[in-house]
C-alpha positions in Angstrom: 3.8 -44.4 60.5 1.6 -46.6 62.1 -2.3 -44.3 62.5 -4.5 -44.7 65.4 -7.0 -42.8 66.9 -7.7 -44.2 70.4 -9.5 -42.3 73.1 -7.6 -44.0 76.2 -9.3 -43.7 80.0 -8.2 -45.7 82.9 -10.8 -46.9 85.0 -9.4 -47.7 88.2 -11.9 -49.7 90.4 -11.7 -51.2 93.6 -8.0 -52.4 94.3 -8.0 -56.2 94.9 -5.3 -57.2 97.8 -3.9 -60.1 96.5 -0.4 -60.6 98.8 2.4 -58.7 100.8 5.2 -59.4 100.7 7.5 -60.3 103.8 9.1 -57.6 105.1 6.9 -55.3 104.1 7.1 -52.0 105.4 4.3 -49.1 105.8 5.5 -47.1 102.5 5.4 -50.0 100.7 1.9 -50.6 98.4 0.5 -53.8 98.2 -0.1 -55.6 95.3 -3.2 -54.5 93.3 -5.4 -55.8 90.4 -7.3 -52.8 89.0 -10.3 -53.1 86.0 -9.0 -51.0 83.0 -11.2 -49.9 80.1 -9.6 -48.1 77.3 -11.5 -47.3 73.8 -9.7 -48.1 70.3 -11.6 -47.5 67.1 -15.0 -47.3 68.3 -14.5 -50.5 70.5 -14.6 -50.0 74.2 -11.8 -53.1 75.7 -11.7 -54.5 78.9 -9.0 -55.3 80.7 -6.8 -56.1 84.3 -3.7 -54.4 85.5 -1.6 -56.0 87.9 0.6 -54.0 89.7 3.1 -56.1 92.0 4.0 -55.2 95.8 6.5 -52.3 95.8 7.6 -49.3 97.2 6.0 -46.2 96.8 7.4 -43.9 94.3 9.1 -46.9 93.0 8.6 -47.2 88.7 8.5 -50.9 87.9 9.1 -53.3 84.7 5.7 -53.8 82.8 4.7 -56.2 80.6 2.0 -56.2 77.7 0.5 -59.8 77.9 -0.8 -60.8 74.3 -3.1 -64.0 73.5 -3.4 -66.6 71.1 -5.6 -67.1 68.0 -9.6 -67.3 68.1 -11.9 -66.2 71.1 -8.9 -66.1 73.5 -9.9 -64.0 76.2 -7.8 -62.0 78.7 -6.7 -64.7 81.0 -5.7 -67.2 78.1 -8.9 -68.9 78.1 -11.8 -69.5 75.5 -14.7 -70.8 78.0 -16.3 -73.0 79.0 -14.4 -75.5 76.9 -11.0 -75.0 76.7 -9.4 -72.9 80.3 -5.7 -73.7 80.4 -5.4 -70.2 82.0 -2.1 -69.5 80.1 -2.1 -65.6 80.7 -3.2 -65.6 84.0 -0.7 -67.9 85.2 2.0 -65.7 83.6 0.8 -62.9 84.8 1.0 -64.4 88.5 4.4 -65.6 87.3 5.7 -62.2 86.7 4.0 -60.6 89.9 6.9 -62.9 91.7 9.6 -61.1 89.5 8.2 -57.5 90.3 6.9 -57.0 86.9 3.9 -55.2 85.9 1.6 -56.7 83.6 -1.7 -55.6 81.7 -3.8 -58.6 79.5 -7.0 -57.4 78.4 -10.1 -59.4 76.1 -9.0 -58.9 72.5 -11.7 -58.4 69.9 -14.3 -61.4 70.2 -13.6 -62.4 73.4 -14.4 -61.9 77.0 -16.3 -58.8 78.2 -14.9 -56.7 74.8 -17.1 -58.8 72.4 -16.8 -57.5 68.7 -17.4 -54.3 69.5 -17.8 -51.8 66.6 -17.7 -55.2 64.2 -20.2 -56.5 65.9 -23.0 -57.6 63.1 -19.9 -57.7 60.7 -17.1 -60.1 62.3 -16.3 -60.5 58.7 -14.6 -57.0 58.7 -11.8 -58.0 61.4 -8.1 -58.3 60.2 -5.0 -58.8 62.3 -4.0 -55.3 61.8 -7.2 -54.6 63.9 -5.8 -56.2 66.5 -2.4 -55.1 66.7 -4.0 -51.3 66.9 -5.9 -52.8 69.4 -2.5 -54.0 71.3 -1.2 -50.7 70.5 -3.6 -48.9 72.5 -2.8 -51.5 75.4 1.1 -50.6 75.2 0.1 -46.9 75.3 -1.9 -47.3 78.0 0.5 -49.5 80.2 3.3 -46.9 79.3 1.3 -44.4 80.9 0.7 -45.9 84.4 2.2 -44.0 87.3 3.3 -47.5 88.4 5.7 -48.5 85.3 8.9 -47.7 84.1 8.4 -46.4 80.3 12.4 -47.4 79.8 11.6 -51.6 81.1 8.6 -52.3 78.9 7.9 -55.9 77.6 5.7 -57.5 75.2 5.1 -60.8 76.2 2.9 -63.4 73.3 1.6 -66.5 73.3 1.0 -68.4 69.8 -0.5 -65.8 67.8 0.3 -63.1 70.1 3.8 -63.4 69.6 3.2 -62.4 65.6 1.0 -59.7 67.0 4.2 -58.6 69.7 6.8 -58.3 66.3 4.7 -56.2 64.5 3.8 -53.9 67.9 7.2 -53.4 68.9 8.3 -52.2 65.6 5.1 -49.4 65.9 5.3 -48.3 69.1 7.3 -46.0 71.0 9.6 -46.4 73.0 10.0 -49.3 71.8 9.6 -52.3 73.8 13.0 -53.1 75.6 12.2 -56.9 75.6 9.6 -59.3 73.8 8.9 -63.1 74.8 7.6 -64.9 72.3 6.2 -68.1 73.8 5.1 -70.9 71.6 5.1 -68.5 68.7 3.6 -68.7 65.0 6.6 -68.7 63.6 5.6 -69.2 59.7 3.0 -67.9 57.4 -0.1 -68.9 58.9 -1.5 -71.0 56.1 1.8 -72.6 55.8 1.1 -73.7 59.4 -1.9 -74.9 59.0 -0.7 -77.0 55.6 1.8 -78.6 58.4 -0.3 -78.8 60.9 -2.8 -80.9 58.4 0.4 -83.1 56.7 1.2 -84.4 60.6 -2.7 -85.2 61.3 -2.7 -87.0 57.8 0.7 -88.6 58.3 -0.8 -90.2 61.9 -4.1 -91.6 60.2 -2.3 -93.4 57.7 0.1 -94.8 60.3 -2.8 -95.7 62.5 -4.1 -97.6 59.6 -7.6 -95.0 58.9 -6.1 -94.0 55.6 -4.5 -95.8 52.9 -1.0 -94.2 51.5 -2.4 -93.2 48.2 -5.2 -91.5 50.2 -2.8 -90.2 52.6 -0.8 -88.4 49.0 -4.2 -87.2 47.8 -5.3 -85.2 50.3 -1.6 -83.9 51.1 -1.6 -82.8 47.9 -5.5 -81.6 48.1 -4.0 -79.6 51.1 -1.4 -77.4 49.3 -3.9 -76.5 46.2 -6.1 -75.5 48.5 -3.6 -73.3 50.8 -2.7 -71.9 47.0 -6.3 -71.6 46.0 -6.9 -69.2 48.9 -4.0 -66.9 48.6 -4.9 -66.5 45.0 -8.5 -65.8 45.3 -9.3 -69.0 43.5 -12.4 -71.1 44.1 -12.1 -74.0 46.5 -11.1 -77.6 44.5 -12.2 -80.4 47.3 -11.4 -83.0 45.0 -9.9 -86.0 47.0 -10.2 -83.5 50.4 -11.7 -86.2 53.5 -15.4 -84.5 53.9 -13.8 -82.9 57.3 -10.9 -81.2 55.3 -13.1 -80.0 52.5 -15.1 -78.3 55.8 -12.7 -77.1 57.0 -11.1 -75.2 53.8 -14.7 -73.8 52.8 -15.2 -72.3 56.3 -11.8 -70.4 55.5 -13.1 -69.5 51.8 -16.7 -68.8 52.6 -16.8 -67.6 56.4 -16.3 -64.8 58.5 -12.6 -65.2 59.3 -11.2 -65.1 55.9 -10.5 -61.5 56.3 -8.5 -62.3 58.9 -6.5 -65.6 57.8 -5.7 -63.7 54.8 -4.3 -60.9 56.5 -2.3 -62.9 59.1 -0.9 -64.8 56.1 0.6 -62.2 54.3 2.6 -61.5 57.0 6.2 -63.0 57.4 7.1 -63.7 60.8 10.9 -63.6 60.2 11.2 -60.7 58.4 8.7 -58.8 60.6 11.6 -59.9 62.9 14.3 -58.3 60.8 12.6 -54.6 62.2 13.4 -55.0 65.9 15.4 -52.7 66.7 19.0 -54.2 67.6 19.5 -54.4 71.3 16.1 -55.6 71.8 16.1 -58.6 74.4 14.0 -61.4 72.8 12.6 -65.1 74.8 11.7 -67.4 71.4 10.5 -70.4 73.2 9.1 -73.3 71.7 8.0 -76.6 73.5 8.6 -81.0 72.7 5.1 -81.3 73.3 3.5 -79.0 71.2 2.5 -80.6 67.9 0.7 -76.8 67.5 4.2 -75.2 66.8 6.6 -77.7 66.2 9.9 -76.1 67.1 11.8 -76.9 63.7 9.3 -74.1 62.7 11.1 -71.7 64.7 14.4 -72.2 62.8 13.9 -69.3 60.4 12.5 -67.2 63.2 15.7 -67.6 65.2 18.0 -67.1 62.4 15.8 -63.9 62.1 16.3 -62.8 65.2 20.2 -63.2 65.5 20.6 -61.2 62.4 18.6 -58.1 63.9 21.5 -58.2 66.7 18.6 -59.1 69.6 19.9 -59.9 73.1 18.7 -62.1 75.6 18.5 -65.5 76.1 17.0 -66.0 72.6 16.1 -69.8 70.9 15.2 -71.9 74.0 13.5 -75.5 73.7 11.1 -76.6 76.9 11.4 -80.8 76.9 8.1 -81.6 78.1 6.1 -78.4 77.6 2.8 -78.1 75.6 1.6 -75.2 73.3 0.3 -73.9 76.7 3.5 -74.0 78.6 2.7 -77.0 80.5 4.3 -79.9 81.4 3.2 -82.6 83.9 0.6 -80.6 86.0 -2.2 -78.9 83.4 -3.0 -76.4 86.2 0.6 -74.5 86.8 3.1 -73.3 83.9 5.8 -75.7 83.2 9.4 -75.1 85.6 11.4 -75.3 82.3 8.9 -72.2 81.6 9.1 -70.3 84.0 12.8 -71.0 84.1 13.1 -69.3 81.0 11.0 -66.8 81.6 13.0 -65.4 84.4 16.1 -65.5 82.5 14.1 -63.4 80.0 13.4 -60.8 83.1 16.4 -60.8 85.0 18.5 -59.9 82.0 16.5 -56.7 82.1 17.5 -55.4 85.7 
């Protein structure tokens, strides 16, 4: 059985009015952003809960909203350089389908910092972070607001690894999970693909030469092998910004965490849900991140556990950040699909 020991407390500040909707009548309570602060392990995290428009009394749909990889903070962002506001924009995007939804700064990001690993980030794993997005779940679950029966797990990239292993660890059980733009394979298997494509479009550009375009694929896989078995770091033939890149994985603070987020499967993590489960596997014709023949297995995955829902659905046009033509709003084909993801749950 999963083990945590979380202290939760919900500090509800100042309520921010952010709409009304039309017709609304005096018993019905207006839409709400409240500051949350629960504690997990030592670590006190910061969050926001939204709580849409509704009427009083009334128990609503609630979603956990779960980031991508690095310093992603709450709203989807890792400032001041990179702001695609990915969770925010959901979480506005599921306010319009009356569903609650709680995103909160994971471990090195936002106003949570490293908390209790701060002076020893090297100490973080992913499990770390899925207690941390268990403590979340229990904490939504226990809002006067939601419905415990309609809860969702909604995660981008990374966070939809970190969703499958949450849902099979919490109870109840989550009765639907969108993975958007998921990592879908072993992460360093990712990474190796991710590295092929970049090599593959420097030797068609011309920068490499074929034979140096073989080396370093090859220079890529020993290395990916090297690190899962503990083996020094070979940067033979490796471009100086490869062999970089590999030795801040061997050598530096995150390989704690890389190796732990390797070892874990995401299809067969999949295999747990528990049948009935309504599953969103999105991936996007844009995103050279996750390219969506790595969802294949995933998918397959996912049919075999008996999930519901509207399942594999491709997004023409949409980057890793559910965006298509306008980098400030989420993608229609997105938000198309994630409605069909929420209105199967009503």
């Amino acid at each position: 059985m999963f083990q945590r020991r979380t202290a939760l407390t919900l500090a509800l500040t100042t309520a921010l009015l952010v709409t009304t909707p039309a017709g609304a009548t005096p018993a019905s309570i207006p839409a709400t952003d409240h500051e949350v602060v629960f504690t997990v392990e030592g670590t006190k995290t910061y969050g926001t809960l939204h709580v849409p428009a509704h009427r009083r009394g009334q128990r609503l749909p609630a979603a956990l909203l779960l980031p991508g990889s690095g310093p992603t903070d709450r709203d989807g962002d890792q400032p001041p350089a990179i702001t695609p506001h990915t969770l925010s924009h959901l979480a506005a995007a599921l306010d319009g389908q009356g569903v609650a939804t709680l995103r909160f700064d994971k471990y090195g990001s936002g106003r949570t910092g490293l908390g209790a690993y701060e002076g020893h980030p090297e100490d973080v794993d992913h499990p770390a972070f899925v207690r941390q997005a268990a403590a979340a779940y229990d904490l939504l679950r226990a809002h006067p607001a939601t419905d415990p029966r309609a809860l969702l797990v909604v995660g981008h990239s990374e966070g939809a690894l970190t969703g499958l292993l949450l849902a099979d660890k919490v109870h109840p059980r989550p009765a639907g999970l969108a993975l958007l733009q998921p990592q879908a394979i072993r992460l360093l298997d990712l990474i190796a693909l991710q590295l092929h494509a970049q090599l593959a479009a420097a030797a068609q550009a011309g920068r490499l030469t074929p034979e140096q375009q073989r080396a370093n694929d090859q220079a890529v896989d020993r290395a990916v092998g090297a690190l899962r078995a503990n083996q020094p770091l070979d940067p033979t033939d490796l471009l100086p910004t490869l062999a970089q890149f590999f030795q801040s994985l061997f050598d530096g603070p995150s390989r704690r965490f890389v190796l732990s987020n390797d070892r874990v499967d995401p299809p067969t993590a999949a295999s747990h849900l528990r049948p009935g489960t309504r599953v969103l596997l999105t991936c996007g014709t844009n995103d050279p991140q996750v390219p969506c023949a790595t969802t294949d297995a995933l998918a397959g995955a996912l049919r075999r556990a008996r999930t519901t829902g509207p399942g594999r659905t491709v997004l023409p046009g949409v980057d890793h950040n559910l965006r298509g033509t306008d980098p400030d709003t989420l993608a229609p084909a997105a938000l198309t699909a994630l409605r069909a993801f929420t209105d199967g749950l009503r």
